[in-house]
C-alpha positions as MATLAB code, in Angstrom:
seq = 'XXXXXXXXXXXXXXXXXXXXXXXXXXXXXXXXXXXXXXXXXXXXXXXXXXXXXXXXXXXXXXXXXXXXXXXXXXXXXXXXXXXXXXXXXX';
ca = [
      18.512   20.235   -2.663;
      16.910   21.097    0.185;
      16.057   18.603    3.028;
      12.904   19.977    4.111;
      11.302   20.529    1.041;
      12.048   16.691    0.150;
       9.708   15.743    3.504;
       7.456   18.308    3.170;
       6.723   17.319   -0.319;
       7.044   13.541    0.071;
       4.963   13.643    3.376;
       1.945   14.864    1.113;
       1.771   11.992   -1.089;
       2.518    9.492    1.419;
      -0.417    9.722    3.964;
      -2.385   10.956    0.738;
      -6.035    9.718    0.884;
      -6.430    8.161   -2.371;
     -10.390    6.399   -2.540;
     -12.386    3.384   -1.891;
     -12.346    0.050   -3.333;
      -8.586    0.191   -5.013;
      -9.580   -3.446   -6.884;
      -6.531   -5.236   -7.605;
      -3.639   -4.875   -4.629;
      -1.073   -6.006   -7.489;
      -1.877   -2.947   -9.770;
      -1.990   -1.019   -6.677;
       1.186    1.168   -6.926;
       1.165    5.167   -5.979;
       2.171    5.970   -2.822;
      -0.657    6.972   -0.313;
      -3.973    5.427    1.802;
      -6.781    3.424    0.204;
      -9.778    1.967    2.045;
     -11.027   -1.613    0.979;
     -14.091   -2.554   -0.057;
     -15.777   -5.248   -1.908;
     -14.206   -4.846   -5.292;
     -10.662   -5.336   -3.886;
      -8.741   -8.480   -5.106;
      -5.089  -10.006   -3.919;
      -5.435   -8.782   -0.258;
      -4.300  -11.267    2.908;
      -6.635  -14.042    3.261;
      -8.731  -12.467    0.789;
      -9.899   -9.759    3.295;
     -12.094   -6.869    1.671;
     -12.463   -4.270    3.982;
      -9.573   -2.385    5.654;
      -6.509    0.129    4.767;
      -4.273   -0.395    2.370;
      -1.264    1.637    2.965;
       1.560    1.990   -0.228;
       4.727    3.188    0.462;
       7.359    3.377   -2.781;
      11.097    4.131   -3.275;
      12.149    4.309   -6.916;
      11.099    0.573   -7.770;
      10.551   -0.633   -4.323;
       7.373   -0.657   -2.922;
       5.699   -2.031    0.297;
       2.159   -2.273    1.245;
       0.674   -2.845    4.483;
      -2.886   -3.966    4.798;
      -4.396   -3.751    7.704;
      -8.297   -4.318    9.825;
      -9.159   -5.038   13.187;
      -7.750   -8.189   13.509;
      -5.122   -8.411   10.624;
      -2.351   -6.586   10.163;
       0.192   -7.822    7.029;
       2.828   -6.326    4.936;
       4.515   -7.386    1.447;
       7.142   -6.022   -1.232;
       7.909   -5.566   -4.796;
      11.403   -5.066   -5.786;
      10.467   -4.115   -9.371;
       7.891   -1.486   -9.560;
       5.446   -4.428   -8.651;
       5.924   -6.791  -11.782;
       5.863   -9.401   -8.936;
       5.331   -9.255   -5.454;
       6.367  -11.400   -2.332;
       3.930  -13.029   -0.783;
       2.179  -10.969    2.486;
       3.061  -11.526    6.152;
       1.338  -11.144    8.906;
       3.450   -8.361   10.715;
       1.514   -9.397   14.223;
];
């Protein structure tokens, strides 16, 4: 397999705009950007607005939400069937 292929192909999908107003974090699963809005549910402190960004390996995935003033991170460790609880990363 060829190394360069793998980035150029994963690259794609990972900085992948992928909407607005993603709803539920928890459900929230394919790799890629989504801006917040005011349908978005299971964020840090409840915060609406911002970027949620979803980064997944096989049945790891991390998401890092992020505004102005917040900027938090959590994991799933299988496929997100549960999640830990965020952190602020600041």
């Amino acid at each position: 397999m060829e190394v360069a292929g793998v980035i150029d192909s994963g690259a794609g999908n990972l900085f992948k705009y992928r909407g607005a107003d993603f709803g539920d974090a928890n459900k929230v699963v394919k790799q890629g950007t989504y801006r917040g809005g005011l349908q978005n549910s299971n964020t840090p402190n409840n915060t609406q607005y911002g970027i949620l960004c979803v980064f997944k390996a096989d049945v790891y995935i991390f998401q890092l939400f992020f505004d102005p003033s917040i900027f938090y991170g959590r994991m799933s460790v299988d496929s997100g069937n549960s999640w830990l609880e965020w952190r602020n990363l600041l």
